[in-house]
N, C-alpha and C positions, 0 to 999 in steps of 0.2 A: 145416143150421141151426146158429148159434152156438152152442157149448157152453160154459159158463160158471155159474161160481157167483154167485146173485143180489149179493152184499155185492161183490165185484168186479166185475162192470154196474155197481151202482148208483156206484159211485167211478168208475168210469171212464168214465162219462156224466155226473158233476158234473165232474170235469177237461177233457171235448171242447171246450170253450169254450178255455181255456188252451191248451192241445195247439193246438188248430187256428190260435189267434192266433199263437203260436211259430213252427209250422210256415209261415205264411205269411212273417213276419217275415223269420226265416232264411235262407227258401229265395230272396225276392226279393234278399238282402242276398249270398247265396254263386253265386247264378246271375251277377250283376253283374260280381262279382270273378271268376268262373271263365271268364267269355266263351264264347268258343272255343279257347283255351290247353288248362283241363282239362274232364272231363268230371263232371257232376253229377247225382246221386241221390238224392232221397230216400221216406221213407215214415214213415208215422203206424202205432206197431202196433196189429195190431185185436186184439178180446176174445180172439178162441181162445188165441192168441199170451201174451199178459200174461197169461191164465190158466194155460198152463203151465210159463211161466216164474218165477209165484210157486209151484205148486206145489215147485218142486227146492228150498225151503225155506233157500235163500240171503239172504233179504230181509226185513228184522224188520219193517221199512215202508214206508209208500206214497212216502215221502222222499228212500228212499233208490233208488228206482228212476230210471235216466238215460238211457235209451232208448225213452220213450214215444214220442219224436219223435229220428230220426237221420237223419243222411245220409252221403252217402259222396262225396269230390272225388277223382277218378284221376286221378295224374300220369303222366307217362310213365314217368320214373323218377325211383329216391327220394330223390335227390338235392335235387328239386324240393321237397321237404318244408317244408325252413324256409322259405321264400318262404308257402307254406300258413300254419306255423303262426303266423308274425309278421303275416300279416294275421286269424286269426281269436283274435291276441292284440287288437290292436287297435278290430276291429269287436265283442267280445262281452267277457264278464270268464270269464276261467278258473279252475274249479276244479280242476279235473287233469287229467295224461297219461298213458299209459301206453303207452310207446315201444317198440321192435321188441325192445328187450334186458332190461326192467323185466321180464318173465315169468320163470319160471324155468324150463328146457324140459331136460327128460331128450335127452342127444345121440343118441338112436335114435330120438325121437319126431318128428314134423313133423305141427304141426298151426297153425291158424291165427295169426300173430303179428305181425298190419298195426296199425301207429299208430294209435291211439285218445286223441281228445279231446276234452274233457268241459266245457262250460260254459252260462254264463246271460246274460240279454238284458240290456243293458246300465241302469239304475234310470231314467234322461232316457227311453230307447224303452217301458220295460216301465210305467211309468207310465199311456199311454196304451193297454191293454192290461187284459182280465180281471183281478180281483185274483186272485194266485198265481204270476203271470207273474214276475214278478223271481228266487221261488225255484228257478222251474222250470229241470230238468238238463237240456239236452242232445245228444246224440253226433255227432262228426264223426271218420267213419275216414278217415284218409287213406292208398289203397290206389295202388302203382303196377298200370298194366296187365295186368301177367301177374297179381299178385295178386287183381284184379278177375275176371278172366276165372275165377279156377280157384276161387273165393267162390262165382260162380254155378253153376259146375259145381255143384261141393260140396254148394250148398245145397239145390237141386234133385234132385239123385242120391243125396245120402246124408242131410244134415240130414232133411231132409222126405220121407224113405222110409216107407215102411209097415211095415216090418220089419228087424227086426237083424240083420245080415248083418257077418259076420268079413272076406268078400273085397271087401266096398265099400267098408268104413273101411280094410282095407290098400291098396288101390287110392287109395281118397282120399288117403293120407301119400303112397306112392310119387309121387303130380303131385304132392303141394307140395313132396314132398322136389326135382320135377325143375323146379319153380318158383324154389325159394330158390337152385339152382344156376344157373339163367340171370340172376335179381338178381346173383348175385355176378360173371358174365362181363361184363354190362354195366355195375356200377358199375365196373369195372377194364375197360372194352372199349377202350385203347389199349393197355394194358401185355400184355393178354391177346392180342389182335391180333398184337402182335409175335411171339408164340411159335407161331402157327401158320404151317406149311412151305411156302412158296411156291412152285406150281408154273408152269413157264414157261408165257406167254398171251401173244405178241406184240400182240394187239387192245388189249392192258390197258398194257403198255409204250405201247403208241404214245399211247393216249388221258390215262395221268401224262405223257404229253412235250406234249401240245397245252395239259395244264392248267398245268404247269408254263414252258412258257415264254410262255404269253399271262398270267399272273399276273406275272411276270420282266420283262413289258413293260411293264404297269402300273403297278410298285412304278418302273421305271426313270422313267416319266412320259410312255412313249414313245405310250401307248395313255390315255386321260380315264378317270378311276375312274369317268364317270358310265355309262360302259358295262359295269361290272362285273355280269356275271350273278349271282342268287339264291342258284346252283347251280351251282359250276364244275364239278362231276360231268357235271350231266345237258348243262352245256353243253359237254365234251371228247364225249359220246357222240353229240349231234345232230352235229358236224362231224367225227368219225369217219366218221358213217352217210354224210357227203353225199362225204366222201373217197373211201373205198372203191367209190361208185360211177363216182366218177373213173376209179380201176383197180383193175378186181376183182380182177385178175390178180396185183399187188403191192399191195394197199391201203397197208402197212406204210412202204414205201418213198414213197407218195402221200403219205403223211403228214409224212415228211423233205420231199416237195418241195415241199408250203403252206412248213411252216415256214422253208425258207429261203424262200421270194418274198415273205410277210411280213418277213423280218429286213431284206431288199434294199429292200422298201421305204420301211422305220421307217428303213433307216440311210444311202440315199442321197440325193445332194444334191438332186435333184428326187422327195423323198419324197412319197407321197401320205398325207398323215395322216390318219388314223382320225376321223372325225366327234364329235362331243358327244352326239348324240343318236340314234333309234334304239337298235341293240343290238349289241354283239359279233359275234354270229354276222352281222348283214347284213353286217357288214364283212367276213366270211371268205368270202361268198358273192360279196362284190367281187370278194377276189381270186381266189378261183376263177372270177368271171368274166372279169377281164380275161388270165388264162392260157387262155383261149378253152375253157374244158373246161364252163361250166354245162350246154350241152346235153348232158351226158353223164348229168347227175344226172334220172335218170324214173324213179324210183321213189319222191321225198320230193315230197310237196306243199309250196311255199311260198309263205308267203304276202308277198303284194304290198302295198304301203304309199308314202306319199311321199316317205319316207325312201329306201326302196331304190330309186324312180324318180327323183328330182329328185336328191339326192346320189353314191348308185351308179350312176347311170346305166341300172339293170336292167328296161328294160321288159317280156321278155315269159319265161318260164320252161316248160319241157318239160310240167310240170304245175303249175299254179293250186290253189291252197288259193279254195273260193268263197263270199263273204259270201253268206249266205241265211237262209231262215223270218224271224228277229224284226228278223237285223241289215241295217239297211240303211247303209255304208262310201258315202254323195255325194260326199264329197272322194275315193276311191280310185275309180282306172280298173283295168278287171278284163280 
């Protein structure tokens, strides 16, 4: 059963009208902008909650409280920030922030200190709205990911414990202390990268040489940027995967040998040029197929397309990728 003093029920059941109209406002207004980019939180706090955080005797009035209604937008990382906060300059009117360095934090302590900010519905929205809606505060944190994750921890293990425990709250610092050390790896994760020891991986040599000079071909003009993969990462490791099966025995050296029969093809005078359409990789599976090696590839499924039959010539492959359940592929022969 809720516990609460009657004078705070009774205010905080004249404000649910407000709150709730905010709270919809808001939330339809920050889900919008947030899409699928970041991710979106919020919550209304209930009586328990608001009862005992007017207790800790911080708060002279009902006015001055900002967190009846909060949410939270996680970025990835926090760099992402101002993107956040010049749009929720725009969509609402701000009364404050209070930024990751605005606290003032003893350098032994690690405790909570994600972006916080504070504002109200704009007078044109809050108009049609309960009256009080215009003054009404509030919250939007905006946490990166680790931050978010080690909040719930936190809040669940130790905020809302049942008892005062010395090794939960040091427990709690020690992750955020190992929290604000991976923010700092990743805001700096190229300059950081470079400082760690690389150890020899011929797999990894060869798959920087397939990304690096199918990008070399591209920038030259020799390959249509409209082939350009997503992901030249994932696309050096899928034509790895189908090389090596070329020659298990030297995949390494497989991988010098695509790369020249592409170079001989891009550079001789009966060149076969690389298509517009389709994708990258059917073209490397070209010339792996006209080096007479695709039957050697039985262990990738691939899939079949009119691209790779009508253009590559590829009609039949060791193993088939196969359309089925909802998809039905009429124009593709299987």
């Amino acid at each position: 059963m809720t516990s609460s003093p009657e004078s705070v029920r009774s205010a905080y059941d004249a404000s649910r009208p407000v709150i709730e109209s905010v709270q919809k406002y808001v939330s339809r207004t920050l889900k919008h902008f947030c899409g699928d980019k970041y991710i979106f939180r919020d919550r209304a706090k209930d009586l328990t909650s608001l009862s005992e955080k007017l207790e800790t005797g911080r708060f002279g009035k009902w006015s001055e409280l900002d967190d009846l209604y909060a949410c939270t937008i996680v970025v990835s990382v926090s760099s992402s920030e101002h993107e956040v906060l010049e749009y929720l300059r725009s969509a609402f009117v701000e009364v404050r922030i209070r930024g990751r360095s605005d606290t003032k934090k003893d350098p032994e302590t690690f405790r909570f200190d994600g972006l916080r900010w504070y504002g109200k519905i704009r007078p044109e929205a809050a108009d049609r709205m309960p009256s009080g809606a215009s003054s009404f505060i509030f919250e939007v944190q905006v946490l990166t990911a680790f931050e978010y994750a080690w909040c719930q921890v936190n809040h669940s293990l130790v905020y809302k414990a049942d008892e005062v425990d010395w090794k939960r709250e040091r427990l709690s610092a020690q992750l955020k202390a190992a929290v604000e050390q991976i923010e700092m790896i990743i805001a700096s994760f190229d300059a950081a990268s470079s400082l760690v020891p690389e150890s020899p991986w011929p797999a990894n040599d060869s798959m920087k040489l397939i990304a690096s000079k199918f990008k070399q071909w591209m920038t030259e003009g020799k390959i249509s940027e409209t082939l350009q993969p997503a992901s030249w990462k994932r696309f050096a490791e899928n034509v790895y995967n189908i090389v090596k099966q070329v020659d298990r025995e030297a995949p390494n050296q497989a991988v010098h040998d695509l790369i020249s029969s592409v170079e001989i093809e891009l550079n001789s005078a009966e060149a076969v040029s690389p298509p517009t359409s389709g994708t990258l990789f059917q073209y490397v599976l070209a010339v792996v197929a006209r080096s007479g090696n695709l039957h050697k590839v039985r262990k990738s499924y691939i899939v079949q397309s009119s691209e790779l039959r009508d253009v590559h010539g590829i009609l039949t492959a060791p193993k088939t990728f196969q359309f089925d359940g909802v998809s039905h592929p009429s124009n593709l022969e299987t």
